[in-house]
C-alpha positions as a Markdown table, in Angstrom:
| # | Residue | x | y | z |
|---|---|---|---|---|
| 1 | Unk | 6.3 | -15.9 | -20.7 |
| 2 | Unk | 7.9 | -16.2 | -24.6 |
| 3 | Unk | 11.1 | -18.3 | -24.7 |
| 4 | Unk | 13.0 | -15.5 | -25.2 |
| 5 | Unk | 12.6 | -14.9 | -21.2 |
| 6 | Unk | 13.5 | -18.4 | -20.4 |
| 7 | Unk | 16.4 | -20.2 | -21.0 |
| 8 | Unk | 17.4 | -24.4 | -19.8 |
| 9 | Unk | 20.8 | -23.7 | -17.7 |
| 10 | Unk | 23.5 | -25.6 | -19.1 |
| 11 | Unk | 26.0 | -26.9 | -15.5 |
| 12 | Unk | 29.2 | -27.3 | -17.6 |
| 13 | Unk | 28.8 | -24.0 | -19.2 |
| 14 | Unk | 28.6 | -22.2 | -15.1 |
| 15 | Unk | 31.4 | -21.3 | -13.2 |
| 16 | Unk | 33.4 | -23.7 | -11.4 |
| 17 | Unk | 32.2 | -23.6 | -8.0 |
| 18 | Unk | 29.3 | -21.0 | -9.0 |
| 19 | Unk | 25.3 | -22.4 | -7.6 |
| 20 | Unk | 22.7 | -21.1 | -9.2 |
| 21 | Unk | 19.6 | -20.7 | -7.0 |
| 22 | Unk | 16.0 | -19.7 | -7.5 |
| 23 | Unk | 15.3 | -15.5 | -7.6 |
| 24 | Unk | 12.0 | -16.6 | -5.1 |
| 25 | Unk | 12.7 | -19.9 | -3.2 |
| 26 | Unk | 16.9 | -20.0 | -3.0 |
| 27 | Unk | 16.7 | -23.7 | -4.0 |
| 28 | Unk | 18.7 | -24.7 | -7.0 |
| 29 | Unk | 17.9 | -23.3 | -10.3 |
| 30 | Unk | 17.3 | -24.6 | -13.9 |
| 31 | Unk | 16.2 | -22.0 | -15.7 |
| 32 | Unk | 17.4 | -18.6 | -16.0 |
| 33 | Unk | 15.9 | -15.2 | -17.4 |
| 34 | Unk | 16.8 | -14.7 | -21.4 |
| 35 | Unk | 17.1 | -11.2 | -21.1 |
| 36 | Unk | 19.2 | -10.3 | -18.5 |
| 37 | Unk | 20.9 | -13.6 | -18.3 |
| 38 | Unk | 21.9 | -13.1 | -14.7 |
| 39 | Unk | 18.4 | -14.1 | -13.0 |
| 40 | Unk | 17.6 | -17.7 | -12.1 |
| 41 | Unk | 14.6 | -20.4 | -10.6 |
| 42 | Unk | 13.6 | -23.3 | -10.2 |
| 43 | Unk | 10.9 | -23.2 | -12.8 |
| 44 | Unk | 8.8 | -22.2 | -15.2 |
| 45 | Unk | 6.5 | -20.7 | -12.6 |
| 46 | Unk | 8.6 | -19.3 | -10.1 |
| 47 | Unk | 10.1 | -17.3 | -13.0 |
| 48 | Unk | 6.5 | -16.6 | -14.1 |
| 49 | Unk | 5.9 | -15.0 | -10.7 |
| 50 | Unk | 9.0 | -13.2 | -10.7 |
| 51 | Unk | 8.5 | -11.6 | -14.2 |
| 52 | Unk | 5.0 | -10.4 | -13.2 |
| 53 | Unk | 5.7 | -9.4 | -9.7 |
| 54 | Unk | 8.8 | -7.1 | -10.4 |
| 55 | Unk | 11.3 | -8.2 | -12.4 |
| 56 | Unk | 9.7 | -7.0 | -15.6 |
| 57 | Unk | 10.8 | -3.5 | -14.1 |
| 58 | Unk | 13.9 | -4.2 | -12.9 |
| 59 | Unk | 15.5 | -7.0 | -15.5 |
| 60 | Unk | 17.9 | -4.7 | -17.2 |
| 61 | Unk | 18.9 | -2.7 | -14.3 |
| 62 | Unk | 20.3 | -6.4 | -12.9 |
| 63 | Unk | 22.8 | -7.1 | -15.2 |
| 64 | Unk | 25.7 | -4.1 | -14.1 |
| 65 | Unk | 24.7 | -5.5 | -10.1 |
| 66 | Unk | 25.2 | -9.2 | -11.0 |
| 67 | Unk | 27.9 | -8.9 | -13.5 |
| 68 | Unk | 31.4 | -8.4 | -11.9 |
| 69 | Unk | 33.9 | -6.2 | -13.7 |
| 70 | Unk | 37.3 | -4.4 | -12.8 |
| 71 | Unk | 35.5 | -0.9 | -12.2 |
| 72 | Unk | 33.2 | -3.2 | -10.1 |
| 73 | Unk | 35.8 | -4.2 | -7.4 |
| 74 | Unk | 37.9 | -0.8 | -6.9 |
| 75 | Unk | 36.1 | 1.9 | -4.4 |
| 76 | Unk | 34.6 | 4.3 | -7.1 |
| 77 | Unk | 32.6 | 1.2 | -9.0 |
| 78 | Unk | 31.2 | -0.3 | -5.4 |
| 79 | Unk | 30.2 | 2.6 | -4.4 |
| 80 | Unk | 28.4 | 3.1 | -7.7 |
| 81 | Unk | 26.7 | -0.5 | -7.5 |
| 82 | Unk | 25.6 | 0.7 | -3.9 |
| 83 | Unk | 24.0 | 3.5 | -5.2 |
| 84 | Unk | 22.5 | 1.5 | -7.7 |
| 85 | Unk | 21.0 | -1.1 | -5.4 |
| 86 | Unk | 19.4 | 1.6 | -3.5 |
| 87 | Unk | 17.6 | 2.8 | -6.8 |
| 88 | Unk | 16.0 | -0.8 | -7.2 |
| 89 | Unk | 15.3 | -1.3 | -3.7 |
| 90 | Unk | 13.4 | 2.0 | -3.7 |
| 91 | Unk | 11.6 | 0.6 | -7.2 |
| 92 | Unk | 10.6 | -2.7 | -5.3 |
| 93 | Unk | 9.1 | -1.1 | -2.3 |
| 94 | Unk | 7.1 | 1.3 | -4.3 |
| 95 | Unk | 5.7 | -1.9 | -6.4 |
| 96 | Unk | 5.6 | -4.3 | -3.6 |
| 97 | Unk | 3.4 | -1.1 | -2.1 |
| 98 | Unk | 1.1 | -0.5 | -5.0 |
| 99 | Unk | -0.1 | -4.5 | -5.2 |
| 100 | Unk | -1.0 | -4.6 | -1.7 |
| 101 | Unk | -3.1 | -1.7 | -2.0 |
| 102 | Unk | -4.6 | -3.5 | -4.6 |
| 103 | Unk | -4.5 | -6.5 | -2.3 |
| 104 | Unk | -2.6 | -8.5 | -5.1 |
| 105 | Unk | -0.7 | -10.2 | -2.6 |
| 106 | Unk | 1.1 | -13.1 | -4.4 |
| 107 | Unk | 2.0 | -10.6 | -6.6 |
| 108 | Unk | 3.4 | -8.5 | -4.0 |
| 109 | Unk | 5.9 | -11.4 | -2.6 |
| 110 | Unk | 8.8 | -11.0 | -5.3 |
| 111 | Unk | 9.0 | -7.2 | -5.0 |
| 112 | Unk | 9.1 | -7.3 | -0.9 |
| 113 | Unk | 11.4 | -10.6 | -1.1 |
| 114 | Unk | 13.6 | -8.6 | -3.6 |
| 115 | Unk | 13.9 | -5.6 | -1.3 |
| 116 | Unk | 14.4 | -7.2 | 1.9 |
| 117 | Unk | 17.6 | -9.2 | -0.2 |
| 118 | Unk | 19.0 | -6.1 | -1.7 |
| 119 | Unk | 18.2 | -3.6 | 1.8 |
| 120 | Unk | 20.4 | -6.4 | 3.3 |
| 121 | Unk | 23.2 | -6.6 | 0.7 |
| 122 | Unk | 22.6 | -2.5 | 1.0 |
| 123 | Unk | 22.8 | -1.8 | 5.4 |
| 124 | Unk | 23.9 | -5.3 | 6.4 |
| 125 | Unk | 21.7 | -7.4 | 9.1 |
| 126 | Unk | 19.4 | -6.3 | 11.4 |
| 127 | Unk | 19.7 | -2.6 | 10.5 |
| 128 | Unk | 16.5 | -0.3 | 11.5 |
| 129 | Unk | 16.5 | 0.1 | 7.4 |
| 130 | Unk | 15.7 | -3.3 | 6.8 |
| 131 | Unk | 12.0 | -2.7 | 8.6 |
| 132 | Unk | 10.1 | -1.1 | 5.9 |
| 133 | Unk | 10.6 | -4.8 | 3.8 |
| 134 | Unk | 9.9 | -6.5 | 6.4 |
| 135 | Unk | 6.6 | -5.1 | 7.0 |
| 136 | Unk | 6.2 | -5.3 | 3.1 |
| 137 | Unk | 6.8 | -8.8 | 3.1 |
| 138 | Unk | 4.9 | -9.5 | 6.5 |
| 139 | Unk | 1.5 | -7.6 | 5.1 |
| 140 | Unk | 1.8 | -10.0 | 1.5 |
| 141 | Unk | 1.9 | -13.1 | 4.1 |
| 142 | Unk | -1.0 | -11.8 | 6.1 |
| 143 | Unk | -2.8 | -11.3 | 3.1 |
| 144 | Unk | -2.0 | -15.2 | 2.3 |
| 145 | Unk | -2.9 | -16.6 | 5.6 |
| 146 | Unk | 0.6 | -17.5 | 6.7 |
| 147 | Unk | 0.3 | -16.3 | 10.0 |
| 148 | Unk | 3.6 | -17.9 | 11.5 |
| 149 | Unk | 6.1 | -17.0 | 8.8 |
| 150 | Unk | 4.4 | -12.8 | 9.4 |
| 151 | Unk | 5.1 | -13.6 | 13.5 |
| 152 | Unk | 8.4 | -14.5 | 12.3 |
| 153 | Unk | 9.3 | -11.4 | 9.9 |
| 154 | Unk | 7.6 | -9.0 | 12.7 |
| 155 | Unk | 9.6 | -10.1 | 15.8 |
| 156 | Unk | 12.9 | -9.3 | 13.0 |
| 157 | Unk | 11.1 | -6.1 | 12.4 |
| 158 | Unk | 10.8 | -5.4 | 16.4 |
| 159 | Unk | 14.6 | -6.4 | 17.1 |
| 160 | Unk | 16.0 | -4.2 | 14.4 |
| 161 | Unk | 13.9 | -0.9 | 15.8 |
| 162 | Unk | 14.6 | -2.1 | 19.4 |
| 163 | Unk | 18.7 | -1.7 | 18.0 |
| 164 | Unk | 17.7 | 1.7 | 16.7 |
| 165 | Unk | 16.5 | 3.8 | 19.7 |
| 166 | Unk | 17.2 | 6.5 | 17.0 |
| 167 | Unk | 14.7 | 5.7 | 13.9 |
| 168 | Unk | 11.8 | 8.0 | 13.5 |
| 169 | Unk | 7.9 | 7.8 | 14.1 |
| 170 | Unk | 6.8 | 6.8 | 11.0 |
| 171 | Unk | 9.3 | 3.4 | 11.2 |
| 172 | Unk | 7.1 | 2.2 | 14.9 |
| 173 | Unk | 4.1 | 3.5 | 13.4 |
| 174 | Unk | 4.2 | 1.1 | 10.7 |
| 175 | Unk | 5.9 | -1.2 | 12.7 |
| 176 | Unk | 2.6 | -1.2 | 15.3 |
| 177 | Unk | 0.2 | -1.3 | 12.7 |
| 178 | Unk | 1.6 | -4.3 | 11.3 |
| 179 | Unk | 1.5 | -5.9 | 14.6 |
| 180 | Unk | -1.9 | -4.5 | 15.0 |
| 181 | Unk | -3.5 | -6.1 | 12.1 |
| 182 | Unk | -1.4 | -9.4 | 13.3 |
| 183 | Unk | -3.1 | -9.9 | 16.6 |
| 184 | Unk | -6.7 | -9.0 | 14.9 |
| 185 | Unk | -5.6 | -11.7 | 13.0 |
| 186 | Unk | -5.0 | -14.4 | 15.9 |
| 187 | Unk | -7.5 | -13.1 | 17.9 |
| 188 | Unk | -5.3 | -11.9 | 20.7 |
| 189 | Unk | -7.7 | -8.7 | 20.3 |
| 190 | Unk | -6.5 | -6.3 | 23.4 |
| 191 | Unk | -2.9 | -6.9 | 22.1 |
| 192 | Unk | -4.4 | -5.7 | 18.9 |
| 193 | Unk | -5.5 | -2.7 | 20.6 |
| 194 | Unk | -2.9 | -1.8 | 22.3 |
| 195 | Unk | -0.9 | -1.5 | 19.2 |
| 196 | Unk | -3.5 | 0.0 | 17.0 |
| 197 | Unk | -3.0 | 2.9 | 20.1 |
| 198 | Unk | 0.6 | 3.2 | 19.5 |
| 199 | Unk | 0.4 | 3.4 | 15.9 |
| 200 | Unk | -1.8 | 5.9 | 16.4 |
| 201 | Unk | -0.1 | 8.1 | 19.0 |
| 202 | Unk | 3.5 | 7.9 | 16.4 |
| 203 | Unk | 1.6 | 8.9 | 13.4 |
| 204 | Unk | -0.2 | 11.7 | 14.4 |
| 205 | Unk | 3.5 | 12.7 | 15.7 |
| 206 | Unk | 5.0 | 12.2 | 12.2 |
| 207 | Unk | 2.0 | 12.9 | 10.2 |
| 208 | Unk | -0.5 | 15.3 | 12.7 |
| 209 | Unk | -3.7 | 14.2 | 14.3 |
| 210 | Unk | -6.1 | 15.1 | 11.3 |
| 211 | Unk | -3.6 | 13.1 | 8.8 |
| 212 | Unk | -5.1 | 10.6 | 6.6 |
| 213 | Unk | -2.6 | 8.2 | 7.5 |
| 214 | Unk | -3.6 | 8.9 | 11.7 |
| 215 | Unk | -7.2 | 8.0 | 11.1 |
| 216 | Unk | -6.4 | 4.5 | 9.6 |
| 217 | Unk | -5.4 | 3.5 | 12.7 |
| 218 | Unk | -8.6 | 4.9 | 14.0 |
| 219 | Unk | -10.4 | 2.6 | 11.4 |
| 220 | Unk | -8.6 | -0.7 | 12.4 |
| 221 | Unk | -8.9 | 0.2 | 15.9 |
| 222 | Unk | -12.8 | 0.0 | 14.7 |
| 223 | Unk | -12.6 | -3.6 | 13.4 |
| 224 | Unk | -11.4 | -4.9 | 17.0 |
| 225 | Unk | -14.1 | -3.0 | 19.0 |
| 226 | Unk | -16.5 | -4.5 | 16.3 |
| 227 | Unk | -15.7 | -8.0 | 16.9 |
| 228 | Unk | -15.8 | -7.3 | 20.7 |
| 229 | Unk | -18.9 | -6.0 | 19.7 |
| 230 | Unk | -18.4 | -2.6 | 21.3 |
| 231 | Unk | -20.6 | -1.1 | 18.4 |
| 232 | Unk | -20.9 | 2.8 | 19.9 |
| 233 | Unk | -17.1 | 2.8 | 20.2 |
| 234 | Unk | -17.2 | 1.6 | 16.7 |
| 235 | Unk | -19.4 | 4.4 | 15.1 |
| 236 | Unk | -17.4 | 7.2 | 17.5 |
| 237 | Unk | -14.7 | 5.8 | 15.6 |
| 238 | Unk | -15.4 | 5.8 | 12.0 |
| 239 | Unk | -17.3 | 9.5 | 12.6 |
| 240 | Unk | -13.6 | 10.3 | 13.2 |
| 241 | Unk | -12.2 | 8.8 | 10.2 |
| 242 | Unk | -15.4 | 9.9 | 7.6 |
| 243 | Unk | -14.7 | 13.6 | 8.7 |
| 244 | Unk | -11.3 | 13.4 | 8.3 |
| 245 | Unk | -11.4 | 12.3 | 5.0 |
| 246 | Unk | -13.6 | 14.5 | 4.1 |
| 247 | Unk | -12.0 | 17.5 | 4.6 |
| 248 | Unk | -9.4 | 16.0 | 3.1 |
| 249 | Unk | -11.5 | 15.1 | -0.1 |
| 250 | Unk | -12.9 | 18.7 | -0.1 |
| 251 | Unk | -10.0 | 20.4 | -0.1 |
| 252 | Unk | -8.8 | 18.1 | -3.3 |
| 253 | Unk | -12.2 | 18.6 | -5.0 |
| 254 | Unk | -11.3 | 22.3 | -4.7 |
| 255 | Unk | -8.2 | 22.3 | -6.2 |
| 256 | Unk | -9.8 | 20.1 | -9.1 |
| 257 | Unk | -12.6 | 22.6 | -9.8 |
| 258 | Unk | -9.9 | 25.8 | -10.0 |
| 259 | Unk | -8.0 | 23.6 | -12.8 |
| 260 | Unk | -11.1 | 23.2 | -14.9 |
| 261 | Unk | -12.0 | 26.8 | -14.1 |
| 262 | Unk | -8.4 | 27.5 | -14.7 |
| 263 | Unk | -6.3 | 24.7 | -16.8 |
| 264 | Unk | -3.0 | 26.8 | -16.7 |
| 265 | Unk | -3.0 | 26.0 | -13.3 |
| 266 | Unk | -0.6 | 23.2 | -11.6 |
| 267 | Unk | -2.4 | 20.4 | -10.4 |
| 268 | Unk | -0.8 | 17.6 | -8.4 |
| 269 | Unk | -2.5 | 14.2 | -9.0 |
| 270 | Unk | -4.2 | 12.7 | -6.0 |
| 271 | Unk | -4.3 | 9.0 | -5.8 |
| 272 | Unk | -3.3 | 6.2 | -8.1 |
| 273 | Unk | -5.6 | 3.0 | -8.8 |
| 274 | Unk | -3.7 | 1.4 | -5.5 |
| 275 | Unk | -4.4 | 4.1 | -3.5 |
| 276 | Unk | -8.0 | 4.2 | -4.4 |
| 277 | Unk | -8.8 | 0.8 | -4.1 |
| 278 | Unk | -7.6 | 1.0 | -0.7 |
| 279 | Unk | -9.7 | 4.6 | 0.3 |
| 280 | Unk | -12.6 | 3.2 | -1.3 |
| 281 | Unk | -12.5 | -0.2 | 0.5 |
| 282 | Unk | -12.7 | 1.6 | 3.6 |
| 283 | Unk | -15.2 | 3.9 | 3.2 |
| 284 | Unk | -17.6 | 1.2 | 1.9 |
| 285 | Unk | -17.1 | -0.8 | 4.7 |
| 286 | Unk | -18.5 | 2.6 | 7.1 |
| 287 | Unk | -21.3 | 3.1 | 5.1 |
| 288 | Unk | -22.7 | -0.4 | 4.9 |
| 289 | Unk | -22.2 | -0.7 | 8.6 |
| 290 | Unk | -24.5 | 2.4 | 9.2 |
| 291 | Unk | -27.4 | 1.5 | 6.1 |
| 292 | Unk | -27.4 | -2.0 | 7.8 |
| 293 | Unk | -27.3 | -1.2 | 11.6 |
| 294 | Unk | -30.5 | -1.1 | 13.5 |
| 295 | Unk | -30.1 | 2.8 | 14.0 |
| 296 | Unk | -29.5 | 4.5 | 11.0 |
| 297 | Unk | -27.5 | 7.6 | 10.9 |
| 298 | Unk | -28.6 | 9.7 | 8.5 |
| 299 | Unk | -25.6 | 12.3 | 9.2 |
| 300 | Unk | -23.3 | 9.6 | 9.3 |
| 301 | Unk | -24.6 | 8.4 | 6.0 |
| 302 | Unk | -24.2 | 11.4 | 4.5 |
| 303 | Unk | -20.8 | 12.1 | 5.0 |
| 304 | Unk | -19.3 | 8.7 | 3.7 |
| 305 | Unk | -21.2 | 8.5 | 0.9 |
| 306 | Unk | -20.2 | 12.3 | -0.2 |
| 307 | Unk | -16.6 | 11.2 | 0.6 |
| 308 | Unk | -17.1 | 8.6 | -1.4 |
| 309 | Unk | -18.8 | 10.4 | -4.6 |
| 310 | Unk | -15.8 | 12.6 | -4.6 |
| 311 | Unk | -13.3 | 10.1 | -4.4 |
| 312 | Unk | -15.1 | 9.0 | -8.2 |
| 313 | Unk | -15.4 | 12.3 | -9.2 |
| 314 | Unk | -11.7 | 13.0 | -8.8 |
| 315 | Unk | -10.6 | 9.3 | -10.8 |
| 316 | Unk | -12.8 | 10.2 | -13.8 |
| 317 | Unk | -15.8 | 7.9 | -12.6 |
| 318 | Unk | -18.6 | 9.5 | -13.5 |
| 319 | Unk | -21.4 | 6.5 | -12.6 |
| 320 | Unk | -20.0 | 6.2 | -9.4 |
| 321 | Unk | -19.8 | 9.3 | -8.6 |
| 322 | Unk | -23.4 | 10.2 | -9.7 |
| 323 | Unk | -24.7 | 6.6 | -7.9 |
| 324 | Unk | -22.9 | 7.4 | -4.3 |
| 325 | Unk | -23.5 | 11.4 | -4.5 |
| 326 | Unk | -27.5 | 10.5 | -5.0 |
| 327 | Unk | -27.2 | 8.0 | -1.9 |
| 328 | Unk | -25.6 | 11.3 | 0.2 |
| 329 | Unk | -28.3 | 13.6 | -1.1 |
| 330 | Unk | -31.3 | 11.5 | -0.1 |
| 331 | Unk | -29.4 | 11.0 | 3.4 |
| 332 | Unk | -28.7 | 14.9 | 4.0 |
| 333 | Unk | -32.4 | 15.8 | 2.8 |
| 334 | Unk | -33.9 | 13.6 | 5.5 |
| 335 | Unk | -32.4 | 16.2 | 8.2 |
| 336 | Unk | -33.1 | 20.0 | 7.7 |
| 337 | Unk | -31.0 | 22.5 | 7.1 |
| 338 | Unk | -28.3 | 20.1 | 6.6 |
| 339 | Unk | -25.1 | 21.2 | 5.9 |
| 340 | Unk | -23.9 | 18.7 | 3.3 |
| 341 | Unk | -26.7 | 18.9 | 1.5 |
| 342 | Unk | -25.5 | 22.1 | -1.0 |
| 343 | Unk | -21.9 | 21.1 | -1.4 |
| 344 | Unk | -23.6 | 17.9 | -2.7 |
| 345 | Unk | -25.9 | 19.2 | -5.0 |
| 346 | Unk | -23.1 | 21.1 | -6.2 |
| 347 | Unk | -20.6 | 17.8 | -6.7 |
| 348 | Unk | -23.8 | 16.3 | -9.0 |
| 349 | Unk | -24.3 | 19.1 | -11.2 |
| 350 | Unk | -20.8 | 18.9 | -12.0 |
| 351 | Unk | -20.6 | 15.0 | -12.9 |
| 352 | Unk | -22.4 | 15.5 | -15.8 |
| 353 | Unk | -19.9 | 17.8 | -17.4 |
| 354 | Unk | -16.9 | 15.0 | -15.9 |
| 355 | Unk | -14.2 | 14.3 | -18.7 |
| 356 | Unk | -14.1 | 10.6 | -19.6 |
| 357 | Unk | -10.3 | 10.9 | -20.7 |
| 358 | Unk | -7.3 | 10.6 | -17.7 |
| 359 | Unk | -6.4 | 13.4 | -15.7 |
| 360 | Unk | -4.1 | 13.7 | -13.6 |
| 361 | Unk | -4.7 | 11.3 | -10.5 |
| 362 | Unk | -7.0 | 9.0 | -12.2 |
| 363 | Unk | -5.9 | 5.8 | -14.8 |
C-alpha cells in the first residue's frame, strides 16, 4: 500500500471525545486510510488486509456514510444513507461470496466482517437479515480452522431464524449447510447428516429437486458417508450430483454452440472464475474417487469427466477441455453403444476451433 493510502493519526487533531478504532479488530487505531479519510486500524497490516479484502471497492462510497452533515440528520438524508448502506452491504456479500469460492478465506474476512457491521447498523440486532453474514463470516472461519468462533456465529445465525418463523427456504438452507459442514468438521458426523438432509429438503423447495444448488447438499452429504466409510451410499450419491450437472452443463453448452452459429444472439454468461473454481473442485473430487476405487465405473467416469470438459470448454480452456473430454471418451468407448460417447466426440471436434479471447462467462 503507497503512502497515499496510509496516513499516522494525529489525537489532538480528532474530535473531542471521538475513538478511533480499527476497520478489522475494533481496538484503537493509529493509522487511517488517505483516501477516504474516514477509515481506521491498528496497523499497517490490518489496513493492508482491509484494502485488499474490500475496501478498495468500497473506499469512496464511505465517506457520505461516515461524514455527518445537516441533510444527514433530517428524515430525507437518513433515509438516503440507509439506502446507501444497503448498496455496500449488497457489494460486500457479493465479494466476501466470490473469495470463498475461490477459497481465499483471509481475504474473505473484511468483506463478511463489513457486512455483518453495516446489516446491523441497517435491521438492528438479531434480525433474520443479519443471517446471510453470518454464514459468510462463519464459512471464512471454517476455512481458517477456528472452529469455536464459527460455533459462535452459527448459534447467532440459528436464534435470529428461530425469531423469524417467517424467513424463506433459501435463509435455513444455507443456514443447515453451514451447520452441516460445521459438524463434518468436529466429527459429530450424524449431526452432520441430519443437517446436510435439511438443507437438502429447503433447497429443493426454493430451488427444485434437479437444482444445482439441491445436489451440493447431495455431495457434502457424500463426504460424511465417506468417512463413515459407507462407500455405495457414496457413489449413489455423487451419480446424483454428476447427472445433475450435467444436464445442466448440456443445456449451457447448447446455448453456447447457437451463439457461435448465431452471434446476434443473447447469451447470458455462465459462471465467473469463483464459481468455477468451486464446480470444478467438486467434480474432480468424483472422478478421482471412481479412477482410484477398486471398482471402476466406467459410466460413472464418463459422465464427470464430460461435465468436466464442458465446464473448460465454456471458460475458454481449450487444454483442459481437450485433456478431460479424451479421459470421457476412452471411458464411454469401453462400454458399447454408449450414450455419451457421440455428444463427446462432438464437444472435441469443437475445441479445436475454441476462441482464446473472453467470452462471455469466462475471464
Amino acid at each position: 500500500m503507497d503512502a497515499k493510502r496510509e496516513v499516522k493519526i494525529i489525537p489532538l487533531a480528532s474530535s473531542k471525545g471521538t475513538e478511533k478504532l480499527c476497520e478489522l479488530c475494533q481496538r484503537e487505531a493509529r493509522l487511517q486510510c488517505g483516501k477516504c479519510q474516514v477509515t481506521y486500524y491498528c496497523d499497517a497490516e490490518h489496513q493492508q488486509a482491509d484494502w485488499v479484502g474490500i475496501h478498495e471497492r468500497i473506499c469512496q462510497l464511505l465517506i457520505p456514510i461516515r461524514t455527518p452533515t445537516l441533510l444527514s440528520l433530517k428524515q430525507a438524508g437518513r433515509i438516503e444513507m440507509q439506502l446507501k448502506k444497503v448498496e455496500l452491504i449488497e457489494i460486500c456479500r457479493l465479494v466476501a461470496q466470490s473469495k470463498l469460492s475461490e477459497r481465499k478465506h483471509l481475504e474473505a474476512l473484511p468483506a463478511a466482517q463489513f457486512c455483518l457491521r453495516c446489516s446491523t447498523d441497517v435491521y438492528g440486532p438479531s434480525t433474520v437479515q443479519l443471517v446471510p453474514p453470518y454464514l459468510l463470516l462463519a464459512e471464512a472461519n471454517m476455512g481458517l480452522g477456528n472452529l469455536p468462533l464459527v460455533t459462535e456465529l452459527l448459534s447467532q445465525a440459528e436464534w435470529a431464524v428461530l425469531k423469524s418463523p417467517e424467513c424463506g427456504h433459501a435463509v435455513h438452507h444455507r443456514l443447515h449447510r453451514s451447520l452441516g459442514r460445521l459438524h463434518t468438521a468436529t466429527g459429530n458426523l450424524e449431526a452432520a447428516l441430519v443437517n446436510f438432509g435439511n438443507d437438502i429438503f429447503f433447497a429443493s423447495e426454493e430451488y427444485g429437486l434437479d437444482s444445482t444448488v439441491t445436489c451440493g447438499g447431495y455431495f457434502l452429504m457424500a463426504d460424511v458417508f465417506a468417512k463413515q466409510g459407507k462407500l455405495p451410499i457414496v457413489r449413489s450419491l455423487y451419480s446424483q450430483v454428476a447427472h445433475t450437472w450435467h444436464r445442466h452443463l448440456t443445456k449451457l453448452l447448447k446455448t453456447h454452440v447457437q451463439y457461435i452459429q448465431n452471434p446476434n444472439m443473447l447469451l447470458q454468461a455462465s459462471y465467473d472464475k469463483a464459481q468455477r473454481v468451486e464446480v470444478d473442485e467438486m467434480l474432480r473430487t468424483m472422478l478421482e474417487f471412481e479412477q482410484n476405487g477398486s471398482r471402476k465405473d466406467s459410466t460413472q467416469i464418463a459422465l464427470v469427466a464430460h461435465c468436466l470438459a464442458m465446464l473448460w470448454f465454456l471458460a475458454g480452456d481449450s487444454v483442459k477441455a481437450l485433456g478431460f473430454g479424451s479421459t470421457a471418451l476412452q471411458a464411454s468407448q469401453l462400454i458399447p453403444n454408449h450414450d455419451l460417447t457421440e455428444p463427446i466426440q462432438c464437444l472435441l471436434q469443437l475445441v479445436p476451433g475454441l476462441r482464446t479471447d473472453p467470452h462471455p462467462g469466462s475471464d
